[in-house]
mmCIF file of the N, C-alpha and C atoms, coordinates in Angstrom:
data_MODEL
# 
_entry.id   MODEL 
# 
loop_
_atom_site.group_PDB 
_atom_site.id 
_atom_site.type_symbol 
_atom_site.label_atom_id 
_atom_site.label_alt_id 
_atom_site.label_comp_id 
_atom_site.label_asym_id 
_atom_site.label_entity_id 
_atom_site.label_seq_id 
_atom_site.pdbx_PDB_ins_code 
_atom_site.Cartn_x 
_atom_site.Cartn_y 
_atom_site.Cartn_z 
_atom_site.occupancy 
_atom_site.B_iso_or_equiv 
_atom_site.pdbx_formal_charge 
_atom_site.auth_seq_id 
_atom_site.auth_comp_id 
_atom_site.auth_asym_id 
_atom_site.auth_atom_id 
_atom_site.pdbx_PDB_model_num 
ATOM 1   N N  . UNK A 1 1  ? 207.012 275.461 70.914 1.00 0.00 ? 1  UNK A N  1 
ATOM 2   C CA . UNK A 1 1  ? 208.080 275.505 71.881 1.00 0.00 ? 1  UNK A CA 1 
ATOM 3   C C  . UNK A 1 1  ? 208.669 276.904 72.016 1.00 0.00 ? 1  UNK A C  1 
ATOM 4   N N  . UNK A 1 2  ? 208.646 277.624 70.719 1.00 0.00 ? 2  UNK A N  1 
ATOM 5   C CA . UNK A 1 2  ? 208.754 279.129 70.660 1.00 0.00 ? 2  UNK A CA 1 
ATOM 6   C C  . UNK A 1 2  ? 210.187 279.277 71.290 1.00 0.00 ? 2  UNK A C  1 
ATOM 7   N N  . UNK A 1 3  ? 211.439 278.308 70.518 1.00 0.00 ? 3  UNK A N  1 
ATOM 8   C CA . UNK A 1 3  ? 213.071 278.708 70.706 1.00 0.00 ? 3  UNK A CA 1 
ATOM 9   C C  . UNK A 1 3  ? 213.531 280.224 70.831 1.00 0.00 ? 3  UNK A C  1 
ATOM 10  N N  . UNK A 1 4  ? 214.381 280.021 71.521 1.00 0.00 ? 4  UNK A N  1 
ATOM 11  C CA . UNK A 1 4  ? 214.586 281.327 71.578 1.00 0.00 ? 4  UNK A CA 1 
ATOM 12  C C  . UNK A 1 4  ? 216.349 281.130 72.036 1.00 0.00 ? 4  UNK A C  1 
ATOM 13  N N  . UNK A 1 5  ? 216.862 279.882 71.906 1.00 0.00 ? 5  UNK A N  1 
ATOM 14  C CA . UNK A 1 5  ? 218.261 279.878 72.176 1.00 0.00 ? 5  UNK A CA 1 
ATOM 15  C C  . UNK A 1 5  ? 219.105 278.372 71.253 1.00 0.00 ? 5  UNK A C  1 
ATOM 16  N N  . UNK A 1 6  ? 219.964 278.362 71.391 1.00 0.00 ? 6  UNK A N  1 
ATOM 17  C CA . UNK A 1 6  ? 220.394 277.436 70.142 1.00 0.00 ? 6  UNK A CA 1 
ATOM 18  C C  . UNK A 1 6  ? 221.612 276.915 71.143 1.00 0.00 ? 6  UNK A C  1 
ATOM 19  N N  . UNK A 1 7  ? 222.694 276.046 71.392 1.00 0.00 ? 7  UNK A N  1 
ATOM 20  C CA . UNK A 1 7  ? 223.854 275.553 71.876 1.00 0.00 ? 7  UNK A CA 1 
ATOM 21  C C  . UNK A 1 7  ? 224.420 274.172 71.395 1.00 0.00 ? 7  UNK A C  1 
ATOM 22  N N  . UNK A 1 8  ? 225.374 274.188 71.303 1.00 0.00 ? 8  UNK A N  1 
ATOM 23  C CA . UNK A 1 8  ? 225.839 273.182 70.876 1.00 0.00 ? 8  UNK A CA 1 
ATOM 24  C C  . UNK A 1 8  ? 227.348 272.798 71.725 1.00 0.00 ? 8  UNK A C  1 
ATOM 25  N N  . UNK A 1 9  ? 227.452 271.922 72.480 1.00 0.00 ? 9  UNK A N  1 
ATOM 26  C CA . UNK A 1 9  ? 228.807 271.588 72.848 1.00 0.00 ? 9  UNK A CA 1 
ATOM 27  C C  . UNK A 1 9  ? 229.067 272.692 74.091 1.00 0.00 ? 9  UNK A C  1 
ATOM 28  N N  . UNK A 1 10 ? 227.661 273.244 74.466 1.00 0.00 ? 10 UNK A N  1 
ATOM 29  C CA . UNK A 1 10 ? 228.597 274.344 75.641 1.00 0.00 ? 10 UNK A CA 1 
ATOM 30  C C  . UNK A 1 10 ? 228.789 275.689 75.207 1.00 0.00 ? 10 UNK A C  1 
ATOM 31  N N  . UNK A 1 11 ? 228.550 275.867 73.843 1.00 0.00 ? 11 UNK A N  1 
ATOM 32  C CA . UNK A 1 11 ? 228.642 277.040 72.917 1.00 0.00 ? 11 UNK A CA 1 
ATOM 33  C C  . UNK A 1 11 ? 227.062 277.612 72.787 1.00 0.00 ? 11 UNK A C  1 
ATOM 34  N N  . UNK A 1 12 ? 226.943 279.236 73.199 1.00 0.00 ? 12 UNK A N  1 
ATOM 35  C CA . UNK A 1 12 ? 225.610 279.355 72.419 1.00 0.00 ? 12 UNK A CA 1 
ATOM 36  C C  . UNK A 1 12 ? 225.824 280.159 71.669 1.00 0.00 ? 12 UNK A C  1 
ATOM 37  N N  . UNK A 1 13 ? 224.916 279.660 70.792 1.00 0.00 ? 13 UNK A N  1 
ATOM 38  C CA . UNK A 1 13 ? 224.673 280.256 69.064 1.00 0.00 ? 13 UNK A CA 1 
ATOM 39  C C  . UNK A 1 13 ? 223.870 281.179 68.940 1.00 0.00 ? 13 UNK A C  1 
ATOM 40  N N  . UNK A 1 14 ? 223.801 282.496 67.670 1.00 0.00 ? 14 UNK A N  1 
ATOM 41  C CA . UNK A 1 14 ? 222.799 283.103 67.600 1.00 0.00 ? 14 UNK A CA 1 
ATOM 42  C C  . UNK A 1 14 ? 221.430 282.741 67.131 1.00 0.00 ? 14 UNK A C  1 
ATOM 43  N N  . UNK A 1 15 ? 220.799 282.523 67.784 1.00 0.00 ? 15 UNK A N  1 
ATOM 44  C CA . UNK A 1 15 ? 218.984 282.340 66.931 1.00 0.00 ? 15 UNK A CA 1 
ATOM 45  C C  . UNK A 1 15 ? 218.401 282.766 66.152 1.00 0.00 ? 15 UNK A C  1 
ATOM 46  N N  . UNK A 1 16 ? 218.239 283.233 65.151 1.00 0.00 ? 16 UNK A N  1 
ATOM 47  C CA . UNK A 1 16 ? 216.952 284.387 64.781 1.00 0.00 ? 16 UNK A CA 1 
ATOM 48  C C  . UNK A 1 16 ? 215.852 283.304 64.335 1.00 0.00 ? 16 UNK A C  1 
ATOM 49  N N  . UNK A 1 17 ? 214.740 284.014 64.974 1.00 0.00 ? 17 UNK A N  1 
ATOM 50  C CA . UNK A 1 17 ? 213.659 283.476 65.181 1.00 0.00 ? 17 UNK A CA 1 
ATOM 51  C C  . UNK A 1 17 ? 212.724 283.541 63.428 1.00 0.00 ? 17 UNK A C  1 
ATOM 52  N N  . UNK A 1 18 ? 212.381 282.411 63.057 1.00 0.00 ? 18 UNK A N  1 
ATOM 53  C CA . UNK A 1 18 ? 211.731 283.134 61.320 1.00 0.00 ? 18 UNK A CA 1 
ATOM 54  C C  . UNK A 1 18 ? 210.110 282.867 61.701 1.00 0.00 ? 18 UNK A C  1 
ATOM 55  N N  . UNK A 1 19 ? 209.649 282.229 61.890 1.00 0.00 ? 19 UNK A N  1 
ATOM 56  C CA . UNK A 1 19 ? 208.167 282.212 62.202 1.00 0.00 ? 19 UNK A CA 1 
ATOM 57  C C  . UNK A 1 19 ? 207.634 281.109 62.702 1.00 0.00 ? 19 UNK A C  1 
ATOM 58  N N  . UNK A 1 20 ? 206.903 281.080 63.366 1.00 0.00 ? 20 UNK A N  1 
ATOM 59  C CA . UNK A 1 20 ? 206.164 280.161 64.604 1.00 0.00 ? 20 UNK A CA 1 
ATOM 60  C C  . UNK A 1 20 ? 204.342 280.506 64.190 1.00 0.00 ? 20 UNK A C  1 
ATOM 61  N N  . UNK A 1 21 ? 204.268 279.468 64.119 1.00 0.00 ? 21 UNK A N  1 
ATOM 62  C CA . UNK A 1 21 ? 202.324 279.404 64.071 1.00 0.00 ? 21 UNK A CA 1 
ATOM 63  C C  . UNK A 1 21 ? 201.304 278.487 64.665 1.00 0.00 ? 21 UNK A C  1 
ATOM 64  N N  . UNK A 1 22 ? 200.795 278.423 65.124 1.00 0.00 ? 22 UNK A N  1 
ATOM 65  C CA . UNK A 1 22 ? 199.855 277.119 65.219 1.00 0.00 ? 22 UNK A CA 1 
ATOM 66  C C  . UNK A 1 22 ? 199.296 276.454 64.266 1.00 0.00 ? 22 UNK A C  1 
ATOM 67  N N  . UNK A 1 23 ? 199.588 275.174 64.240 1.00 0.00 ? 23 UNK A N  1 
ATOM 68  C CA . UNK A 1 23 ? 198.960 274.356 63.114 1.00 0.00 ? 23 UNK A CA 1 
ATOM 69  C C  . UNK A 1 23 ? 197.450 273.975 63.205 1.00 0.00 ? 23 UNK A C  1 
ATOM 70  N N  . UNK A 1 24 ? 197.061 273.513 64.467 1.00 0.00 ? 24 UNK A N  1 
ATOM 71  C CA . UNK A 1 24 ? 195.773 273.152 64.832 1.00 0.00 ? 24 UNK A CA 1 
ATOM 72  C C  . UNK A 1 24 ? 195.897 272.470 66.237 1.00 0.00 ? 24 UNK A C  1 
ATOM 73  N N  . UNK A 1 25 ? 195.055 272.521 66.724 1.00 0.00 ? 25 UNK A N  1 
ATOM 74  C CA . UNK A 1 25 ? 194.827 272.068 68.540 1.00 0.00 ? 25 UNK A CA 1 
ATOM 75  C C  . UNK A 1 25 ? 193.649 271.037 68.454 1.00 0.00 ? 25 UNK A C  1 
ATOM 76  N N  . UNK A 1 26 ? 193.623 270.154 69.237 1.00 0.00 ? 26 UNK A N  1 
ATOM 77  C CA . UNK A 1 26 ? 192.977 269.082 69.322 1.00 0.00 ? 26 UNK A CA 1 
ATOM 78  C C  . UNK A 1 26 ? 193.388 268.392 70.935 1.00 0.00 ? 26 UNK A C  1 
ATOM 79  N N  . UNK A 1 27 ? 194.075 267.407 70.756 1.00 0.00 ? 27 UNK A N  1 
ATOM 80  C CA . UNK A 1 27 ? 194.415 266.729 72.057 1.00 0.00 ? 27 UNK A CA 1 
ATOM 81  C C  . UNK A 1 27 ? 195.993 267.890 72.598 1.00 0.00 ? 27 UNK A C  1 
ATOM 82  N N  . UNK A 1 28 ? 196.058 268.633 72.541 1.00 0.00 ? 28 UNK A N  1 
ATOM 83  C CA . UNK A 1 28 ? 197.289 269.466 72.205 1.00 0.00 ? 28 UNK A CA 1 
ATOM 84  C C  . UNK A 1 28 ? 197.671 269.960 71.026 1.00 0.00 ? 28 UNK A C  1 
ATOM 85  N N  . UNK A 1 29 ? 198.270 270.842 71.031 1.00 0.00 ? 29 UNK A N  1 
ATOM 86  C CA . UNK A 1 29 ? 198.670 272.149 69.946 1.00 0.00 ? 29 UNK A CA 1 
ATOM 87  C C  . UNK A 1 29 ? 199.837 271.924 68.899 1.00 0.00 ? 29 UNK A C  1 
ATOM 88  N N  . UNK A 1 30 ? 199.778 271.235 67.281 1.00 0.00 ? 30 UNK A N  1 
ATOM 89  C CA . UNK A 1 30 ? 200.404 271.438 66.864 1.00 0.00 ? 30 UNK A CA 1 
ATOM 90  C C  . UNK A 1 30 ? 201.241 272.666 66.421 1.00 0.00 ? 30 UNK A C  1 
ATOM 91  N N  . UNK A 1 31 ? 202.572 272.862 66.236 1.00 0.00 ? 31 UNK A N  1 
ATOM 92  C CA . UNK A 1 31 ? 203.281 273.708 66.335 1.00 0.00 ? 31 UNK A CA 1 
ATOM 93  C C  . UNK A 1 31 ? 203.934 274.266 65.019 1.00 0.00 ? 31 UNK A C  1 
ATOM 94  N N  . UNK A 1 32 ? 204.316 275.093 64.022 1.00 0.00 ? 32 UNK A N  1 
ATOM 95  C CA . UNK A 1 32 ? 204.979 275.159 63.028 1.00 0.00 ? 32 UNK A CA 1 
ATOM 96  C C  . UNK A 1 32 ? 206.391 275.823 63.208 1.00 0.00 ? 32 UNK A C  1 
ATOM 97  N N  . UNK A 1 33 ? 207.180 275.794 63.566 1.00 0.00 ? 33 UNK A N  1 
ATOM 98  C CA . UNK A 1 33 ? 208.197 276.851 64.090 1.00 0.00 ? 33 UNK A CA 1 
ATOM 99  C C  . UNK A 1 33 ? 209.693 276.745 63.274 1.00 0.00 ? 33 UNK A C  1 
ATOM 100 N N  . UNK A 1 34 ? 209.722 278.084 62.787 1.00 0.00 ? 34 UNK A N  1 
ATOM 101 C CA . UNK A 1 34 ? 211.162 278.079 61.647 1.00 0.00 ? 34 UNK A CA 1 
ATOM 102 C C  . UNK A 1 34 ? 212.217 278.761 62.513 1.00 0.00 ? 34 UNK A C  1 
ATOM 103 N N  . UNK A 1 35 ? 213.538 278.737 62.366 1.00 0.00 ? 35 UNK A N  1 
ATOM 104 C CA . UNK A 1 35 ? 214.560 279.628 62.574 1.00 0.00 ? 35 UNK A CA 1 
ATOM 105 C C  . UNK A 1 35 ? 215.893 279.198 62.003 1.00 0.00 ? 35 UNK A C  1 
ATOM 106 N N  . UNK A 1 36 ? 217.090 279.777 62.395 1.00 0.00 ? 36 UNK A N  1 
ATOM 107 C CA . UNK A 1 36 ? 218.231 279.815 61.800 1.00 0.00 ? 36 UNK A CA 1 
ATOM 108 C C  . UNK A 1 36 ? 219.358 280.024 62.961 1.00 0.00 ? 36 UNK A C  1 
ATOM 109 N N  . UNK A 1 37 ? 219.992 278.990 62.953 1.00 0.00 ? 37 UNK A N  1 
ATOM 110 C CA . UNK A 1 37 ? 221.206 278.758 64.121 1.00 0.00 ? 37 UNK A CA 1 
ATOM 111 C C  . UNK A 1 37 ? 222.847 279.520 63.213 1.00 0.00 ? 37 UNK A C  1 
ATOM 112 N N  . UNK A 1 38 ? 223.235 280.858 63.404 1.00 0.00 ? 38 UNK A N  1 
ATOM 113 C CA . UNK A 1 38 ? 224.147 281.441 62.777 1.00 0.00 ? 38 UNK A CA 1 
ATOM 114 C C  . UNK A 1 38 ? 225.473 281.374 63.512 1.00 0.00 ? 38 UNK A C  1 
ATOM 115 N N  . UNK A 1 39 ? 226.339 280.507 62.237 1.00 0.00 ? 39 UNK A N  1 
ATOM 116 C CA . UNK A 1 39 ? 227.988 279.873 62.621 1.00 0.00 ? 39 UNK A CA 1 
ATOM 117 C C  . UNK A 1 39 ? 228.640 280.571 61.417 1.00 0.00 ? 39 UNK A C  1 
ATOM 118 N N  . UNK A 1 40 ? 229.724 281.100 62.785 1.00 0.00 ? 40 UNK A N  1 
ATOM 119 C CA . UNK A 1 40 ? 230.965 281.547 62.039 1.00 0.00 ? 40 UNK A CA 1 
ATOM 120 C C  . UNK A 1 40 ? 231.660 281.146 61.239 1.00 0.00 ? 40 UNK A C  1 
ATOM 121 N N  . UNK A 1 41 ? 232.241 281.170 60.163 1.00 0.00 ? 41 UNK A N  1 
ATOM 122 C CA . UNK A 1 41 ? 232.833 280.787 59.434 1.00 0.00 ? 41 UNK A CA 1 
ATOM 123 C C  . UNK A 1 41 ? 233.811 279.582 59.829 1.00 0.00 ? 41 UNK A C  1 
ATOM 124 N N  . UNK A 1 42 ? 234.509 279.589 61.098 1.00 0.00 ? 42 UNK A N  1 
ATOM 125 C CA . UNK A 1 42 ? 235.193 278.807 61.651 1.00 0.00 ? 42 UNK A CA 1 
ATOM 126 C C  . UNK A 1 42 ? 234.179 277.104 62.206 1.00 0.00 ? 42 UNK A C  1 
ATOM 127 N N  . UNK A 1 43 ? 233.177 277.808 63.041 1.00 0.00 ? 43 UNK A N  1 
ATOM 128 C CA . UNK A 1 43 ? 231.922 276.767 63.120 1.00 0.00 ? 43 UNK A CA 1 
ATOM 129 C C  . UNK A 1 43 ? 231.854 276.169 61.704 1.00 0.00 ? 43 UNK A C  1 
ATOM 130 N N  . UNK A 1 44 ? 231.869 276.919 60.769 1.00 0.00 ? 44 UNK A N  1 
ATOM 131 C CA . UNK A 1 44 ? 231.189 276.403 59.305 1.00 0.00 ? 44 UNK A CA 1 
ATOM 132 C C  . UNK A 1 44 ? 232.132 275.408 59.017 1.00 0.00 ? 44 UNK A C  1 
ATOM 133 N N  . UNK A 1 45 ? 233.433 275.857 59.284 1.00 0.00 ? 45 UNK A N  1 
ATOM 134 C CA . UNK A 1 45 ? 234.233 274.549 58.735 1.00 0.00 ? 45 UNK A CA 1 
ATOM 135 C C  . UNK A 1 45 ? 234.765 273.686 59.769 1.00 0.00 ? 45 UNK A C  1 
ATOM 136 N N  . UNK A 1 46 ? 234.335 273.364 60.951 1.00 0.00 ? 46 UNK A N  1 
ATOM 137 C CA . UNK A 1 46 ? 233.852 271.950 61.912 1.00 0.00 ? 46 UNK A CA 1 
ATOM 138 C C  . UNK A 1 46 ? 233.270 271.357 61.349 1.00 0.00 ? 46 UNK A C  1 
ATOM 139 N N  . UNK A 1 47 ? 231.828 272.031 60.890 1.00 0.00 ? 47 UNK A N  1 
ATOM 140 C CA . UNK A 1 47 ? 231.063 271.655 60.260 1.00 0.00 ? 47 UNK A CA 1 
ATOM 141 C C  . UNK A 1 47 ? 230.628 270.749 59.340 1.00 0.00 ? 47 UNK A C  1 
ATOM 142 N N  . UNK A 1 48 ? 231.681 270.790 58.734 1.00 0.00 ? 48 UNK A N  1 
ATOM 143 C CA . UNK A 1 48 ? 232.568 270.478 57.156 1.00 0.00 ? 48 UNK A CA 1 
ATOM 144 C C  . UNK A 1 48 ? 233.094 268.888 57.366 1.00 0.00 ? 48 UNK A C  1 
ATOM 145 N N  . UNK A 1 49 ? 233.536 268.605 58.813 1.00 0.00 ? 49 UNK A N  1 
ATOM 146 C CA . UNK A 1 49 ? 234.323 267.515 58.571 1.00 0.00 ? 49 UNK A CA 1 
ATOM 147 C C  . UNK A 1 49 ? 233.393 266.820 60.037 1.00 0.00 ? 49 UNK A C  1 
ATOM 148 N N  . UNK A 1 50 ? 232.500 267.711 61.124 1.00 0.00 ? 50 UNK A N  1 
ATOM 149 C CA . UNK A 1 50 ? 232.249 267.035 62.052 1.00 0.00 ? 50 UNK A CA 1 
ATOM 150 C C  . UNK A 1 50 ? 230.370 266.822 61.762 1.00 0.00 ? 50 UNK A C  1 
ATOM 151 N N  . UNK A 1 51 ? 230.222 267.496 60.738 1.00 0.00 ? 51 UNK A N  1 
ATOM 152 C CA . UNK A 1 51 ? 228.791 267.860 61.749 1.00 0.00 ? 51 UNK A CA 1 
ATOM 153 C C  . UNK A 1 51 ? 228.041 268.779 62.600 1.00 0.00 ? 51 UNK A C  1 
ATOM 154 N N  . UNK A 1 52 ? 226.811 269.322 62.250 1.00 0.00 ? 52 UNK A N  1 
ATOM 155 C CA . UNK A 1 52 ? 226.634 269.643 64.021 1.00 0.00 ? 52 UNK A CA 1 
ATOM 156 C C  . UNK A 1 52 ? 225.533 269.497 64.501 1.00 0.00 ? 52 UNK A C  1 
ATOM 157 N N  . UNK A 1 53 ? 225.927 269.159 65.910 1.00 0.00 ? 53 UNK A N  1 
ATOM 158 C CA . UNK A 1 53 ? 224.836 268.641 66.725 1.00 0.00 ? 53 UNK A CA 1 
ATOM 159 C C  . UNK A 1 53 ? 224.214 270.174 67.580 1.00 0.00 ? 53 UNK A C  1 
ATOM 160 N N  . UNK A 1 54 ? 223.317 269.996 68.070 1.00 0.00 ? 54 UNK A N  1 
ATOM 161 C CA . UNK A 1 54 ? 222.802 271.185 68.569 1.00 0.00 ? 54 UNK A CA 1 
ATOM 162 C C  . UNK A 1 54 ? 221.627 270.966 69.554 1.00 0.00 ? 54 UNK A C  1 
ATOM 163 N N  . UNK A 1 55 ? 221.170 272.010 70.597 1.00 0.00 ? 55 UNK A N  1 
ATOM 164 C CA . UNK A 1 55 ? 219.789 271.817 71.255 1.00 0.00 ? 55 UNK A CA 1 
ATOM 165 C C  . UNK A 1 55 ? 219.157 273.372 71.134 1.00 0.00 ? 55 UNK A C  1 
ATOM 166 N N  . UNK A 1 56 ? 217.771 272.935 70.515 1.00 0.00 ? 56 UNK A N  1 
ATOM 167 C CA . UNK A 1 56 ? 217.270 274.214 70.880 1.00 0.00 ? 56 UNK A CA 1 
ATOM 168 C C  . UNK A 1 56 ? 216.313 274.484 72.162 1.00 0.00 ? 56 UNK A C  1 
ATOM 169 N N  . UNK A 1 57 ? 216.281 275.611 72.783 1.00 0.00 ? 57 UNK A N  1 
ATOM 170 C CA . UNK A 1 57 ? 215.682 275.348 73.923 1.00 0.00 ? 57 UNK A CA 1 
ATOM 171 C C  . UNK A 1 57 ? 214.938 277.218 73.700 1.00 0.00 ? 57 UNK A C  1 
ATOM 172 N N  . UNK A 1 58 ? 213.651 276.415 74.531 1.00 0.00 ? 58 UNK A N  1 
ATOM 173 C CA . UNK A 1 58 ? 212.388 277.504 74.541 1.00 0.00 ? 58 UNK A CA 1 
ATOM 174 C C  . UNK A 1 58 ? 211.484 277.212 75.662 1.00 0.00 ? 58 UNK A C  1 
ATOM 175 N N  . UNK A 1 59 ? 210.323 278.027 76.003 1.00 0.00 ? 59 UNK A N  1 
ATOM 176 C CA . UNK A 1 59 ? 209.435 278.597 76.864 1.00 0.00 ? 59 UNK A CA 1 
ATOM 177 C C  . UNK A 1 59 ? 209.124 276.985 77.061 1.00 0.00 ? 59 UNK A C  1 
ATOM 178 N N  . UNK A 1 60 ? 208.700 276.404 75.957 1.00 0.00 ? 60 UNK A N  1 
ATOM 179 C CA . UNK A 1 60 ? 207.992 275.064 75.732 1.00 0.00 ? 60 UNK A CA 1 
ATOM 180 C C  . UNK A 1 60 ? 208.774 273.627 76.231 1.00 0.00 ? 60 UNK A C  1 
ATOM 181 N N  . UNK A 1 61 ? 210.210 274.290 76.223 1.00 0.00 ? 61 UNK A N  1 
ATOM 182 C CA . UNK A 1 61 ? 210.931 272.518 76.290 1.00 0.00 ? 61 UNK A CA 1 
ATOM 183 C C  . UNK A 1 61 ? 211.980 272.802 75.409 1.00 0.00 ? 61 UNK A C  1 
ATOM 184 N N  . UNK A 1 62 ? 212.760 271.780 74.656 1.00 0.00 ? 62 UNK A N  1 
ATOM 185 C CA . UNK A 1 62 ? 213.586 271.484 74.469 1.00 0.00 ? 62 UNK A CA 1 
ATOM 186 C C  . UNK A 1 62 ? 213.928 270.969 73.105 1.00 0.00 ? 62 UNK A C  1 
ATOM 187 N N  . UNK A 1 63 ? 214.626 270.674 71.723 1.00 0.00 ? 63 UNK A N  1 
ATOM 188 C CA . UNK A 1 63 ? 214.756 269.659 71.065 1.00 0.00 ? 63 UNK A CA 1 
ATOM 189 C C  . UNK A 1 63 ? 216.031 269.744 70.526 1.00 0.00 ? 63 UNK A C  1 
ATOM 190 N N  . UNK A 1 64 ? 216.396 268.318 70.098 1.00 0.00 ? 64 UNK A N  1 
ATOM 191 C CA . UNK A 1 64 ? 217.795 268.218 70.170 1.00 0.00 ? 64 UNK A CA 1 
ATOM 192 C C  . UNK A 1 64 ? 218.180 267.746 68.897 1.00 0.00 ? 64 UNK A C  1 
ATOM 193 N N  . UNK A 1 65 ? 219.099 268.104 67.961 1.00 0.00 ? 65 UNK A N  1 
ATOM 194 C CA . UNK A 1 65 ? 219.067 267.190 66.359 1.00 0.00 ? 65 UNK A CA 1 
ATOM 195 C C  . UNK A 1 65 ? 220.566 267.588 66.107 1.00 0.00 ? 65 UNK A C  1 
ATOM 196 N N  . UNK A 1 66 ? 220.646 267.099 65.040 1.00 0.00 ? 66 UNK A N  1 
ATOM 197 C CA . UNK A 1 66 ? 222.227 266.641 64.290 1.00 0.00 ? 66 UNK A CA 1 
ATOM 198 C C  . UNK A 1 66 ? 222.056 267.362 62.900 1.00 0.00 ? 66 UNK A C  1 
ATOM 199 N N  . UNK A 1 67 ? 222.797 267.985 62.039 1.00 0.00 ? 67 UNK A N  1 
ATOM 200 C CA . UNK A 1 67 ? 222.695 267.858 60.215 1.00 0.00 ? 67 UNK A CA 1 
ATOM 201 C C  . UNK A 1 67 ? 224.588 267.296 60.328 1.00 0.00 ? 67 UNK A C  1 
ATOM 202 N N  . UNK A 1 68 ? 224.181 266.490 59.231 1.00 0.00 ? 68 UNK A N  1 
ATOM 203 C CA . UNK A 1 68 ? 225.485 265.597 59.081 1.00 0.00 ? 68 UNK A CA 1 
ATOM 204 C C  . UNK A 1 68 ? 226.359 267.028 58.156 1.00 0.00 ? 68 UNK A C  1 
ATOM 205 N N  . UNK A 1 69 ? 227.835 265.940 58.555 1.00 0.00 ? 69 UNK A N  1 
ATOM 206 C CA . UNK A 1 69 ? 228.557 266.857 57.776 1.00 0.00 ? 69 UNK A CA 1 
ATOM 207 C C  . UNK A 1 69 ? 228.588 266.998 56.206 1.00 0.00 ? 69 UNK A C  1 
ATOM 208 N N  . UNK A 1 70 ? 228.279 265.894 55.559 1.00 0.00 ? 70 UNK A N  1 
ATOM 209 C CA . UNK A 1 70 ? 227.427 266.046 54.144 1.00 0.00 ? 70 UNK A CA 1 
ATOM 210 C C  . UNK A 1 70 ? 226.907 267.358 53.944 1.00 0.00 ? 70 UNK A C  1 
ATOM 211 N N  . UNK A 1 71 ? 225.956 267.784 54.305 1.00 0.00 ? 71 UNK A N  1 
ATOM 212 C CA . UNK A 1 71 ? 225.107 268.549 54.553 1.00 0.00 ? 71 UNK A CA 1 
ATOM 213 C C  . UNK A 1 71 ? 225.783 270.041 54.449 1.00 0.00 ? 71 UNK A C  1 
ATOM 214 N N  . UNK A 1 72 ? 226.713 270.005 54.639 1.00 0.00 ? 72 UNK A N  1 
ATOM 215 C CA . UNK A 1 72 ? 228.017 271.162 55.197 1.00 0.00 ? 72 UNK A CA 1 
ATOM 216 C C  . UNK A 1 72 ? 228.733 270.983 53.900 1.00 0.00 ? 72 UNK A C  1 
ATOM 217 N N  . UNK A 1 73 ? 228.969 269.749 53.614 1.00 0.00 ? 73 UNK A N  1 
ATOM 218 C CA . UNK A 1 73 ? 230.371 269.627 52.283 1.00 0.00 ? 73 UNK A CA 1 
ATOM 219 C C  . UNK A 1 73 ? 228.726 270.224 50.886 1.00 0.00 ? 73 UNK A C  1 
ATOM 220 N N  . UNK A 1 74 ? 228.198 269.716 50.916 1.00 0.00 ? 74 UNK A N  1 
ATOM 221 C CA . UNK A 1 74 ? 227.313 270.009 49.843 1.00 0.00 ? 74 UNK A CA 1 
ATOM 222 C C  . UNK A 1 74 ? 227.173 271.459 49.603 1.00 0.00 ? 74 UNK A C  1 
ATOM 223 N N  . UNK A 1 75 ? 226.987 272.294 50.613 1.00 0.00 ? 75 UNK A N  1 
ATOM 224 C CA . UNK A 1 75 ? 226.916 274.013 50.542 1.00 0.00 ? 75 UNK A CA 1 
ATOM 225 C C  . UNK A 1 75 ? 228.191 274.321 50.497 1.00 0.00 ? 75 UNK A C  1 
ATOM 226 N N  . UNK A 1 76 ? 229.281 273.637 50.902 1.00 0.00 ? 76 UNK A N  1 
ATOM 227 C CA . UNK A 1 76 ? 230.644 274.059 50.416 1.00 0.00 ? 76 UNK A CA 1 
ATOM 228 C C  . UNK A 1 76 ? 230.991 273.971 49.524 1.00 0.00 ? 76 UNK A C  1 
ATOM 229 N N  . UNK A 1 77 ? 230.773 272.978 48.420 1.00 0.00 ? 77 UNK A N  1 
ATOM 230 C CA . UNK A 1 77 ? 231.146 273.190 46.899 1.00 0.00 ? 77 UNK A CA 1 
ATOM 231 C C  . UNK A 1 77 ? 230.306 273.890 46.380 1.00 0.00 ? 77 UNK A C  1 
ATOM 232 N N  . UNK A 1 78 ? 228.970 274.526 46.632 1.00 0.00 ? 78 UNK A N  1 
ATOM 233 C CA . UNK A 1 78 ? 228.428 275.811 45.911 1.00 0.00 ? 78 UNK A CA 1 
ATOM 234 C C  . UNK A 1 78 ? 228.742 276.809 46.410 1.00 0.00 ? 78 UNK A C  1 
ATOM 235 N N  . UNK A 1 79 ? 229.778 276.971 47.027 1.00 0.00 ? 79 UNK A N  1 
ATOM 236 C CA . UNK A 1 79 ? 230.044 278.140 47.629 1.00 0.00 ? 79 UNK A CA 1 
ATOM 237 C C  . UNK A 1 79 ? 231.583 279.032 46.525 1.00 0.00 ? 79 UNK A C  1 
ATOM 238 N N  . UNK A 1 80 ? 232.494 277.841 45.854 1.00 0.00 ? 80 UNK A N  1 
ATOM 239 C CA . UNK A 1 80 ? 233.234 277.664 44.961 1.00 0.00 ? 80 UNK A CA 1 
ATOM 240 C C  . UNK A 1 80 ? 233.037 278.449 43.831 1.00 0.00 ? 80 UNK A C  1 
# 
């Protein structure tokens, strides 16, 4: 899909792109694709109590996912 933009709520986020590969092609092209959606400290602690939902969007289309706010409280007490 090769992202290249991140948003959430109307907000866009910074991307950095970590690596994209092809897995193997057959009936269509599996895809491997890493990156990192970077929130402000303030985002971080929404985060904390909401969640965040997000879409990434690229050359390819689109995908859309959630990390719970768990997910957020867990890196917040190692952050302590």
């Amino acid at each position: 899909m090769s992202f290249r933009e991140a948003w959430s709520y109307g907000k866009q986020y910074t991307y950095v792109v970590g690596s994209e590969k092809v897995m193997g092609c057959s009936a269509g092209c599996s895809l491997y694709e890493s990156g990192v959606i970077r929130l402000s400290e303030v985002d971080f602690q929404n985060a904390v109590t909401q969640g965040f939902e997000f879409k990434l969007i690229g050359k390819g289309g689109a995908f859309e996912g959630k990390v719970p706010a768990e997910a957020f409280q867990q890196v917040q007490s190692q952050k302590k």
